[in-house]
C-alpha positions, -999 to +999 in steps of 0.1 A: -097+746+158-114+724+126-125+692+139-131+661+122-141+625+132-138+590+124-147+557+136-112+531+133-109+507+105-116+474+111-082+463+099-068+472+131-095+451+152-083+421+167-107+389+156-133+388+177-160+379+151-178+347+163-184+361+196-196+392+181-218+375+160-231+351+183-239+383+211-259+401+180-276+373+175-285+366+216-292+403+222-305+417+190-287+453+187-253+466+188-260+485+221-270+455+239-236+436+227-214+469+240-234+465+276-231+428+271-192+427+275-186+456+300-156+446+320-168+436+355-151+451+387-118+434+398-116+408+420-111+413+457-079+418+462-062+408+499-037+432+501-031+470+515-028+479+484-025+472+444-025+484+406-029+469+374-015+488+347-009+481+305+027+484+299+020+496+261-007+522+272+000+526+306-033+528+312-050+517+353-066+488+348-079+484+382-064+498+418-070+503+453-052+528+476-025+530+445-017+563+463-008+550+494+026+551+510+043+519+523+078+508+525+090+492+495+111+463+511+131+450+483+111+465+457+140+490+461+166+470+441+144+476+412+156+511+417+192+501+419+191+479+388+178+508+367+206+530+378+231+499+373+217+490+342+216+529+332+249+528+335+260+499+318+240+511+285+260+546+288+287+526+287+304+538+321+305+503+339+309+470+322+296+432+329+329+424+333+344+449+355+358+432+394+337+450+423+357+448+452+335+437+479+334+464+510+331+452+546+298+473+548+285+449+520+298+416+535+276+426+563+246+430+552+217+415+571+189+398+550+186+381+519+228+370+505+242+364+478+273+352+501+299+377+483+329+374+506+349+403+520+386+416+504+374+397+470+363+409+438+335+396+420+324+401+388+297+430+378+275+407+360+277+380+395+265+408+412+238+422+393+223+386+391+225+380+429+205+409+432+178+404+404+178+364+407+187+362+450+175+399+461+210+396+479+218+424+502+256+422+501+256+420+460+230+455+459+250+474+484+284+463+461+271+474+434+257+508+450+293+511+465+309+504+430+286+529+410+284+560+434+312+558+456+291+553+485+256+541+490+246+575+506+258+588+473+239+564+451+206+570+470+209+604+459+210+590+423+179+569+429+164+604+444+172+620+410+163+589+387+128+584+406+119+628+398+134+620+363+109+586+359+076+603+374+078+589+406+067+619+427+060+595+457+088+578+464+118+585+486+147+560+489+176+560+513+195+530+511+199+506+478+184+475+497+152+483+512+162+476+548+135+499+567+137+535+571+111+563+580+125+579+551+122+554+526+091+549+510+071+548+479+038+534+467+016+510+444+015+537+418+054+548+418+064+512+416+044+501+383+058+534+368+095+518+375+088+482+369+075+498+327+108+520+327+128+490+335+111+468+309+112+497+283+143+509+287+168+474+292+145+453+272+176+426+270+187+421+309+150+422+317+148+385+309+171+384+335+142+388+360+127+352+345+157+335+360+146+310+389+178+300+399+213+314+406+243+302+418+276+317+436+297+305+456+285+268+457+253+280+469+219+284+448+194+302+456+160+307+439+140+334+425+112+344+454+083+350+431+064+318+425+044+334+396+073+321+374+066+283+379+030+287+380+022+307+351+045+307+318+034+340+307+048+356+336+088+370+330+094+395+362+098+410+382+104+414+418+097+403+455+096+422+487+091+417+525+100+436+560+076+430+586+060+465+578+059+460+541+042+427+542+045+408+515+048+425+479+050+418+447+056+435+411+052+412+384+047+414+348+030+392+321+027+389+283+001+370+260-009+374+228+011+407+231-006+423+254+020+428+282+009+435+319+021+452+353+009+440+386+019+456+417+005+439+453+016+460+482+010+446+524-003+410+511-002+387+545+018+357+528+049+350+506+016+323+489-005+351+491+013+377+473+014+350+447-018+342+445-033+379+445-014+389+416-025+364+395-059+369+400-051+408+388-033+395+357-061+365+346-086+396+354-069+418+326-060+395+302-096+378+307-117+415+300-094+440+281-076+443+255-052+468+243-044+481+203-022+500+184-039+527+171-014+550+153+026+547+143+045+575+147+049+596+115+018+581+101-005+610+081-038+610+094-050+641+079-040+673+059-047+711+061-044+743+047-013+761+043-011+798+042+012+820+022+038+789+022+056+770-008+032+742-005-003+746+002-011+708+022+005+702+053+000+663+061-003+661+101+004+636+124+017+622+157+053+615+168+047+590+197+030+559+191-006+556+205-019+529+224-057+521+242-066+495+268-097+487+269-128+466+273-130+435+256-156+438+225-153+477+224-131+483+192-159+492+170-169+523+200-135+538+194-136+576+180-110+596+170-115+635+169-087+655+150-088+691+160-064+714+139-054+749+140-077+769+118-053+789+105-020+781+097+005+804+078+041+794+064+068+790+072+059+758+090+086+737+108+085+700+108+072+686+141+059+718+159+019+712+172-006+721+149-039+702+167-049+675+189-056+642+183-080+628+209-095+593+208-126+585+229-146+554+239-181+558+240-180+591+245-154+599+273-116+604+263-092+580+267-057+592+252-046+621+233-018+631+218-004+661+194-010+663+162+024+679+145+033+687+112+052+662+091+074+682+071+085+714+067+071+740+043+087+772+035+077+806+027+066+812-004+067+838-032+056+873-031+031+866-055+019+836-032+020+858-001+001+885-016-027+862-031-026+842+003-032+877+022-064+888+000-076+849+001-078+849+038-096+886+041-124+862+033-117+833+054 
């Protein structure tokens, strides 16, 4: 592999050049400013367990006992909407389709939505009392409605939760209602809360929604980070008596958006009050940037015995970093490419690594593919090509 390396243009920094300026002039060398704005450790956290990740890079901000496993209460309907919502984008199930609500629904023990039994009730009513009330009845129609059966549908969740990542997790029921079975952890859940906000970017507004109504009853959203912090637009509550008290939640400012996860806090105030203290501690000492677009050149190389003798390379997945505030200008990028690379060469097959590092230690990578194709070439090309690299 060739190897080359550059340090990012400034044009992609975000403006951070009083304080740089004003830290140069306090400390006298660029070292000293890096060392001076080192993220701190995270805040004590009262809770079993918790994560902070970046939704863009999906970088771990901070965690503790991420790995652990703990009933997900009614974390679980985040689950339950992905499936529902899966479906609705596929176009199998619409807003307005009439669930006919099942005895086994109407019964439900927890949190309601107060769907009454024999009726039908709009999808849409549903999918809200869920999101908005965490209702029991509404998640267990919809399970029923979807799958046939909420056995059935677990088995869906099974399958979606492998497909997202989620090798922790285990779910038995749509609710959450306790199980041995049923379980998941701090990790798993930030891995579904970023699939739901990537993948139904429209009805994840619909976890901002404070208040629903059915029935002539309203009832309102559970996770007071909505009327405490504007910023905050999700996601979801949780509590059984083993659970504790948990909460995902998700922030954006200044486009940098954020997942929290706080697992086993010991209040419904509490859970509250932990997670923002994990949010204002990422927004407050990192910061994430766009580093590459998709299809972007970022280098060329040698073609051998091919039509065209430049292959410009690239990446096909966006690349994001998180990380310390004040650290842009220590970003490295290192492109290693294949040394030799003979036609014909097919658009989008690997031809390198791109690896980008932060003072030294390697934060993201991703594969460097070629950007077009390039056929073979002549004879005469071929045959000139073949003595050329007898030297190489």
């Amino acid at each position: 592999m060739t190897t080359s390396s550059q340090r990012f243009s400034p044009r992609f920094a975000p403006l951070f050049g009083l304080i740089y300026t004003a830290l140069l002039t306090l400390f006298g060398s660029t070292a000293a400013v890096a060392a001076a704005v080192d993220a701190p450790p995270p805040p004590e956290i009262a809770a079993h367990s918790f994560l902070l990740m970046d939704y863009y890079s999906g970088q771990i901000i901070a965690e503790k006992k991420s790995d652990a496993r703990l009933e997900p209460a009614s974390l679980t309907k985040m689950m339950t909407a992905y499936i529902v919502l899966n479906e609705l984008k596929t176009g199998k199930i619409k807003l307005e389709d009439e669930v006919l609500i099942s005895e086994k629904a109407w019964r439900m023990p927890g949190s309601r939505t107060f769907v009454e039994v024999g009726k039908k009730v709009p999808l849409e009513t549903l999918l809200k009392g869920m999101i908005v009330q965490s209702g029991n009845d509404a998640t267990v129609a919809l399970a029923e409605y979807v799958a046939g059966s909420e056995e059935v549908f677990a088995n869906l969740m099974n399958q979606t939760a492998a497909a997202l990542g989620m090798s922790a997790s285990h779910f038995v029921n749509s609710t959450g209602l306790p199980h041995e079975d049923h379980y998941t952890n701090a990790r798993d859940m930030a891995i579904l809360a970023r699939a739901l906000i990537r993948d139904f970017p429209d009805h994840y507004s619909w976890y901002s929604i404070k208040k629903f109504t059915y029935n002539g009853i309203s009832q309102y959203n559970r996770n007071k980070l909505l009327w405490q912090d504007d910023s905050v637009d999700g996601i979801k509550t949780g509590h059984t008596e083993a659970a504790g008290y948990c909460l995902v939640s998700s922030a954006e400012r200044d486009g940098m958006r954020l997942i929290s996860v706080v697992l086993g806090a010991k209040s419904e105030n509490g859970r509250a009050r932990e997670s923002q203290k994990l949010l204002n501690y990422g927004f407050r000492f990192y910061e994430t940037h766009r580093l590459y677009t998709p299809l972007e050149k970022l280098t060329e190389t040698r073609v051998w015995k091919g039509e065209s003798e430049q292959l410009p390379l690239g990446i096909n997945k966006e690349i994001y970093v998180t990380i310390p505030r004040g650290q842009y200008d220590n970003l490295n990028a290192n492109l290693k490419v294949s040394p030799t690379i003979i036609a014909p060469v097919q658009k989008g097959k690997q031809y390198g690594v791109l690896e980008v590092s932060l003072n030294g230690e390697a934060i993201a990578t991703r594969p460097l593919v070629a950007l077009q194709d390039i056929a073979e070439g002549g004879l005469f090309s071929r045959l000139k090509d073949e003595a050329l690299l007898l030297f190489e």
